[in-house]
Structure formats: C-alpha cells, structure tokens
C-alpha angles and dihedrals in degrees: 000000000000093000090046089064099041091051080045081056096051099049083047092056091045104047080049094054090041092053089054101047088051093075112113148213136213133183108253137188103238137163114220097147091123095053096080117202104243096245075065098051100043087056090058087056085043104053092024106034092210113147106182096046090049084049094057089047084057091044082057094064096031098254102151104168081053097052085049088054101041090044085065097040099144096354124147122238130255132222120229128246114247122261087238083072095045088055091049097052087047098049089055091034138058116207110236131187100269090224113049080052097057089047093057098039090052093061085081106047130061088205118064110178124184123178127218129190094234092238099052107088092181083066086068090039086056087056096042084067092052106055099067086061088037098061095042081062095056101271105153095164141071111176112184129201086198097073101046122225119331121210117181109245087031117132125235125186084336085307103130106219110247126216098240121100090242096045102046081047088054100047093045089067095045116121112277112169103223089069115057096173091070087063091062119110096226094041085048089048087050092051099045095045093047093056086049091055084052093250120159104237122194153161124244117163132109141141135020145275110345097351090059098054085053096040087046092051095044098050090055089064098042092060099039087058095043092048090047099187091127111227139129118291125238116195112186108192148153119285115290103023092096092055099128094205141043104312095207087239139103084257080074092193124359132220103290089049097046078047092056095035086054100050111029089240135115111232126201108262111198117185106203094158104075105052112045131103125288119195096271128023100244091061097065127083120287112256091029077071090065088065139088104168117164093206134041096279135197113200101214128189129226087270089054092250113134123233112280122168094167106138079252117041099186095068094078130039096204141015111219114208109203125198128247119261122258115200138217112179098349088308124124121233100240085068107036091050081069097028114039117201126262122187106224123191114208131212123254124280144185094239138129117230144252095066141147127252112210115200120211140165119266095236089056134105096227087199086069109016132096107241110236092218140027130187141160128234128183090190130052090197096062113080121257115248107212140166096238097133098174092320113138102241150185115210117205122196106205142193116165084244097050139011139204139205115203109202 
C-alpha cells in the first residue's frame, strides 16, 4: 500500500510538472513602447528632475514604491504635528469606514465628486470599491477628466466611436496618446469594471484655467441630458476641481462649483488627495502622520461633519484618511486582497532582459486593451509574481525589439 502511494505521488508530481512545462510562447506584434524599463524611467528623473512626471511613468508599469519615491524627489521634510493633537482630534472625532459613509452620504445628492492626484493608482482603486454601492443608490454616470472630451463619432487610436452606451464607454479609454493616464493598470481596471456594472462612462474635459472649469461643467450636462437615462452623476477628477466654493484663484470657481452654480444642487464633495502615504513619514502631511489607520477612514463629528482643517472648509464635504500600503512580491495589498498571487515559470525565450511582463485577461484584445498588471524581471528562469487570483489570463514578455505571448 504504501508503494502504491508513493508511486501515486510520483505520477501526481509528474502530470503536474508536465502541465506546467506544456505552457507555450509565440512570437507577437505588440506595442509596448509607453510602458518605460525602469532603468528608463530612473534616467528621465536624472536629466529632467521631475518628480511627478517620473512618478506617472512608474504608475504606467505598476511600480508604486517607485511613484512614492519619485513623487518626493527633492521634497523637503515635515514635522510632524504633536500626539496632543491626535488625542485631541480623537477625542472630538470617531473614525468611520470611509466607505459605508460615502455611501450613505451619497443617498441625498445627484453629484458625487472625488478627487485623485494623477500618480497615485490606489486613488482609482478607491473608487473602484465605491461604484458597486454607488449604483445600487441610483449613480448612472461616471464622467472622467482623464479621457478628455468624447464625442461620439469621434475617433480614438483609428477606433471609430460607436452610438451604443458600451461601446462609447470602451472607446473613451483607447490610447490615445494624448492621455497617458488611460494607459494605467489601475485607471484601465476602473473603466472596465465600471461598463460591466452598465455605467455610462464618458469624457468630459477641454480647455485651460477659467474656461476649463466652464467648458468641463457644461459638457457634463450636456451628456447627462443627451443620454437621458436619468441617474446620479460621479466626476472623478484632479485635486482641486472638486473645490464647491471660490477657489481664490484665477480659476474663480472650479468644476464642482460651476456644477452646483449651473443646477441649484449641492453635490458630495470627497477629498482623497491630502491625506494618503508618501514614501517616508516625514514627507506626509502632518497630522496624516499621526495616523496609523488599516482601512480607508473618515473621522466624523457628533453632527456627522468630517475633519476638515483646509483654510476653507467649505470647499470639501469629507476628508478621506488611506492606509498605508503593505507590500508581497513587490504588490500592494489593495490589489492583491482582489487579486491573490500566483508564481508563474515561464518557458524559455530568446529575449533579452530586462523586459516587461504585461498581464491581461484572457477574453482581451491586448492590442487594444489596457493590461491589468505590469511588472519588471532581470531573469527568465525566476518565476513571475503576479495578481491573477483565479482571473483567466495572457501573459506577454516584452522588449521594445521583440514580444511574447505565453499561452
């Protein structure tokens, strides 16, 4: 008996081993021209010193330590504020789950704005997490600075823009190379979950200073009463466009305010940009410092109204508190709690590393599609970490001289 299960064993183990060695490779045509190596993208911080736009090449491939580092490049530390103060806040305030709040926050208003800093791909997972919720409350709508401004008919990467409600939602994230946000893993994943939840995604954005915060406004409207489906309304948007009163600046009232000037209602206005991790403590702000919250947080008074400490309050409804990342294999959490790790070998393949391997779902076109994933490797014979959970995938090994798809 006992022979008999360790020669089981054996053919086990080698079925198993045979299973994985049958993967296979073919040589592909794929563009992977916008997903820099990192060498790459360290020279551009080098010769240009830009942080922020080093930090959006990083966001690209899914390098997130990197786009916190990037993002202080040259940046001056911050003291801390003192735990008197910490006591203070929580003494007044009661931390709530960020979420559940906005939810039910979100039941009295037909606008519901949340802001990102363009770099940070854990601002559109964030979001991801609210539109499930958000639809069961009535949201429709999902109108997006990152995309520009849709037209339908409008032409994106040679993709003429169809009429229907999916495919207008599916254009409006093509590559166009104008927007390089629409290229990022996280952004891509926002977009196509929200189409599969039936939400009406569009563009919105045009123009500069003053004339973009009208034009913005106008063109939301414009869509909402052309689509007539009736629904709430999300923007996600950069920073300060979803300030709600006179910004003090030549902008004179941004986007959420022209939105609430142009239709008589309040939105929800939800600041996730000011209080979330840098690479080192003494880079954040100073009384995120004080904070060490496991879960996306919303400190709320006894009147229901969030901590807010802008030099105008009224210019935001709700300060949202993110955790800090925890990392496997280079992953953040917030990813890898959706999507679990699975250690993948590849076969073997006349490439030169470094090279990128792109992750896509099996039912994508990966000429058009945005990849899920994005990693680096310096060596073909160490397995591939990736967030594949049970997900049906491609995998694509990629050089700008020469591509494979892994099947």
């Amino acid at each position: 008996m006992k022979q008999t299960t360790i020669v089981f064993s054996l053919f086990l183990f080698c079925l198993s081993t045979s299973c994985r060695n049958k993967s296979s490779s073919r040589l592909i045509v794929f563009d992977s021209s916008n997903y820099l190596l990192n060498n790459e993208i360290e020279h551009t911080l080098n010769v240009y010193k830009d942080g922020g736009f080093t930090a959006r090449k990083y966001a690209l491939v899914s390098e997130y330590q990197k786009v916190l580092e990037s993002m202080d490049f040259q940046k001056d530390s911050i003291e801390s504020a003192t735990s008197n103060l910490r006591d203070s806040i929580l003494n007044y305030y009661q931390a709530v789950d960020a979420i559940d709040f906005i939810i039910k926050a979100s039941k009295n208003h037909e606008f519901l704005f949340l802001n990102e800093a363009h770099f940070r791909p854990y601002h559109k997972t964030f979001l991801r997490q609210l539109l499930a919720p958000l639809k069961e409350q009535g949201y429709q709508y999902l109108a997006l600075e990152a995309t520009g401004k849709i037209r339908e008919g409008d032409a994106r990467s040679k993709i003429q823009v169809q009429t229907s409600r999916k495919s207008v939602a599916r254009n409006s994230i093509k590559y166009d190379p104008t927007q390089y946000r629409t290229l990022e893993p996280e952004f891509g994943t926002l977009v196509k979950e929200a189409i599969d939840l039936d939400y009406i995604v569009f563009g919105y954005d045009e123009g500069s200073g003053e004339e973009r915060e009208i034009k913005g406004a106008k063109n939301i409207l414009e869509k909402i009463q052309n689509y007539n489906e009736g629904g709430k309304t999300i923007v996600f948007c950069g920073w300060d466009h979803i300030k709600e009163v006179e910004t003090g600046t030549y902008w004179g009232y941004a986007l959420a305010g022209r939105i609430k000037e142009y239709t008589g209602t309040d939105p929800l206005t939800i600041n996730q940009t000011r209080y979330s991790e840098r690479s080192q403590r003494y880079f954040e702000d100073s009384i995120y410092q004080l904070f060490d919250f496991k879960k996306s947080t919303i400190l709320i008074d006894k009147n229901g109204n969030s901590y807010n400490n802008e030099k105008n309050p009224n210019w935001y409804d709700l300060m949202v508190f993110h955790p800090r990342t925890q990392y496997q294999h280079n992953i953040p959490h917030w990813i890898t709690d959706k999507q679990p790790i699975r250690e993948i070998e590849l076969p073997p393949l006349d490439i030169v590393c470094p090279c990128k391997v792109f992750l896509f779902k099996k039912n994508e076109d990966y000429h058009r599609a945005v990849p899920t994933y994005v990693c680096e490797t310096t060596d073909l014979n160490s397995p591939i970490h990736l967030p594949i959970g049970n997900m049906d995938y491609h995998i694509i090994v990629s050089t700008k001289d020469k591509s494979y798809l892994i099947d």
